[in-house]
Phi, psi and omega in degrees: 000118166283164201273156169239150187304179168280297195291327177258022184247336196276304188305314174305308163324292178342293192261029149235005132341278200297304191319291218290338175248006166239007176304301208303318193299325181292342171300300224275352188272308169319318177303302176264005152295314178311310192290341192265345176269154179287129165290167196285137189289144175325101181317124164061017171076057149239267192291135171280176192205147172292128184271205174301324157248039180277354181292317201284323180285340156289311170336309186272316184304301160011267185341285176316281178328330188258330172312288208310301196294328181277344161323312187059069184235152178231174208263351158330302226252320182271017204039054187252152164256143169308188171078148205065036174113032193203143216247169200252297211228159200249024140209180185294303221285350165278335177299309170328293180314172180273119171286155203262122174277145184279174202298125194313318192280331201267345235138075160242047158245009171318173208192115165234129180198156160236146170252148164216135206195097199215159200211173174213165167317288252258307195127007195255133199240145166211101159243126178237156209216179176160107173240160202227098204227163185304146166103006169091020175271161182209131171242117193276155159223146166190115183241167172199134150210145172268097182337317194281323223255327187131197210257144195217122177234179205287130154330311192306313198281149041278333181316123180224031163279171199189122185275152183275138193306308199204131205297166186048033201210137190271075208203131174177133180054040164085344178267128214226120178248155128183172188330104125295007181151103192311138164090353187209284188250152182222139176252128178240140188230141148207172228202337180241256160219175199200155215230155180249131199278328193290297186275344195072016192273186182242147173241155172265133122272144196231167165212168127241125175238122158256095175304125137242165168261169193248342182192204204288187152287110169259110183277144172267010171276322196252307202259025155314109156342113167285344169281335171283328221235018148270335162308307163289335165297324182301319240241337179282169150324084156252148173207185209292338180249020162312291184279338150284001178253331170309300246233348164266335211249006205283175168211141151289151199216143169215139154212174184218143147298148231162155129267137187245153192226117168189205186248156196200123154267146187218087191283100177217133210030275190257351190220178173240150213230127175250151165206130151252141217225092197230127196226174195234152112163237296159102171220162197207158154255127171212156189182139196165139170331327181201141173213092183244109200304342199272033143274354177272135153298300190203160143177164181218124191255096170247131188275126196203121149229131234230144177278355159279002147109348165303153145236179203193126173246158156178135186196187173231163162212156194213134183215080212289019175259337211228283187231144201235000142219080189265112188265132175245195170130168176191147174238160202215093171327156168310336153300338192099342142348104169243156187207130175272159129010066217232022155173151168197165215259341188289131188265146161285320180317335162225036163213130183046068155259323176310338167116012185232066197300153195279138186279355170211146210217274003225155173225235175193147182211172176221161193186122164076333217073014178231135201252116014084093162255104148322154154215149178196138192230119171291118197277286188216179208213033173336130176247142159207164165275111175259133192227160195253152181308132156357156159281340187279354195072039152268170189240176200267026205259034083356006164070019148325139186289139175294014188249350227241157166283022143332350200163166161240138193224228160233180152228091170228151179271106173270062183280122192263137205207161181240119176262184127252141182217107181024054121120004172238125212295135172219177169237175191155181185236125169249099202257115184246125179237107173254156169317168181248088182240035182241132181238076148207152187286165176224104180302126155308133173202123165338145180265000000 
């Protein structure tokens, strides 16, 4: 064994000398530059960027999410609030149904709605809405468009309040949605007249449609990427009145892909026009205690069914009182194989933060363990207005302008669109949503 010198028995002393009476300070001086330093400021004084404790806080929401998901409970049963690994409700068909709104006075921005959005090769767009708000109100959608004849919406619109057809019914302005069999059928009716965004005239139009679905239910309370959605928790601010406003402001929100098939009559100009229609695409449920648009800044959501029979959502939304990048999606193979959504490279921050979405577009995603490129071109972009209740608690349906500052809202963009998904060509919808801080008009229109 060698012997150690004097001079390196000396030099070894030194420095566990030094070690032993200067370690604590220098821990505790490392300790305090870390807590003194500033996190990096919110991109464009919106979206947070990770601070300083974004690991640790990914680290603990981790936790919380896998305790809550592993109860295997829904917020029914265990009163827990949903969402974050814990289900709304303990079957499909309570999920389904037109939900009982609470009590008006205790909630009145409450919210029951359902969406549809579905497209073709041929050039044929269809969306239909019906959200179920107090007060015997309905904020309606209906775009339609037709390759031979154009693009045809609701008179009302960009205005999309409506008094409701009939109470507990996803039903306003001829337009009538509901339920058939949870998870699988859905039926859609319309009944009235629609507007030519070109010419401005009104047509009467009718349709009978039948949604079936094609694959699974994706719930946004349980089947949420856990790693996307501890990355938007990490990122925020938290404290005690932070996490109370996530469990008042939460909404279940579920979707599924489907195809829908039926007939769409169209009386225009001196004849009439028949089409039988079989269509791809997108339809949801939400529903929840408060739904107020001016907490959304922005987000943008694309709906994609590919011809080789995948489909795919995948967008960001940023609400900047609760979460500032909340990334969703999911992608669901021909099989039915669904797999979420657990990075992408697309920023709001850098396509339309001006307030102008782009007529083209690509990005990057991950699904599965598999990356995922997009490209998507906007075909025509129909603008409407989501407007929040008064302050006095009235609603705006008196034909007030939706631009004026009367209220507060959304600007969204329904842009029916042409995709690419790794070299295989699809149609779908890119639902673009802004504060509504710009008060002008904006007309639907072919681009």
């Amino acid at each position: 064994m060698k012997e150690i010198s004097f001079a390196e028995s000396w030099s070894l002393w030194f420095i566990e000398d030094i070690w032993r009476y200067f370690s604590l300070p220098i821990v505790v001086a490392a300790a305090v530059l870390f807590l003194l330093k500033d996190d990096p400021a919110p991109i464009n004084g919106i979206y947070q960027q990770k601070g300083k404790f974004y690991y640790l806080k990914y680290l603990l929401f981790w936790l919380i999410y896998k305790l809550r998901s592993l109860r295997k409970k829904n917020s029914s049963d265990s009163g827990e609030v949903a969402g974050y690994g814990v289900s709304s409700k303990s079957s499909v068909a309570e999920m389904e149904r037109a939900q009982m709104l609470p009590d008006e006075r205790a909630h009145p921005m409450a919210v029951d709605a359902v969406y549809f959005c579905s497209s073709n090769a041929d050039g044929w767009y269809l969306v239909t809405a019906t959200a179920r708000r107090q007060g015997g109100m309905i904020q309606v959608l209906t775009y339609l468009r037709i390759p031979e004849l154009g693009l045809f919406e609701l008179p009302l619109h960009p205005r999309t309040l409506a008094p409701q057809s009939e109470p507990m019914a996803f039903a306003a302005a001829g337009l009538s949605i509901s339920v058939v069999e949870p998870m699988k059928r859905w039926k859609i009716t319309f009944d009235g007249s629609l507007k030519h965004t070109g010419t401005k005239k009104e047509h009467r139009v009718k349709f009978n449609l039948d949604w079936t679905s094609s694959g699974p239910f994706f719930d946004f309370d349980v089947h949420m990427n856990p790693w996307v959605t501890c990355d938007s928790m990490a990122r925020e601010t938290w404290t005690r009145d932070w996490f109370k406003l996530l469990q008042t402001r939460h909404q279940t929100h579920h979707e599924q892909f489907g195809h829908l098939t039926g007939s769409v009559e169209v009386k225009y100009e001196d004849h009439d026009e028949a089409f039988t229609v079989e269509l791809h695409g997108l339809r949801d449920h939400s529903y929840g205690n408060i739904r107020e648009w001016q907490d959304l800044f922005r987000y943008a959501l694309q709906y994609v069914h590919l011809e080789n029979g995948t489909n795919i959502a995948v967008g960001l939304i940023c609400m900047p009182k609760l979460l500032s990048r909340i990334t969703m999606g999911y992608v669901i193979s021909p099989s039915g194989k669904i797999n979420s959504v657990s990075w992408t490279d697309f920023e709001l921050y850098k396509w339309g933060d001006d307030g102008s979405p782009p007529s083209k577009m690509e990005f990057s995603f991950a699904a599965g363990g598999e990356t995922y490129h997009m490209t998507c071109e906007v075909v025509c972009s129909p603008v409407f207005y989501m407007r929040d209740r008064k302050q006095d608690g009235s609603w705006d349906i008196d034909g007030v302008d939706c631009h004026s500052d009367a209220g507060h809202g959304s600007r969204v963009y329904e842009r029916m669109c042409t995709f690419t998904v790794n070299g295989v060509k699809g149609t779908g919808i890119s639902e673009w949503c802004y504060e509504n801080i710009e008060r002008h008009q904006v007309d639907s229109a072919e681009p």
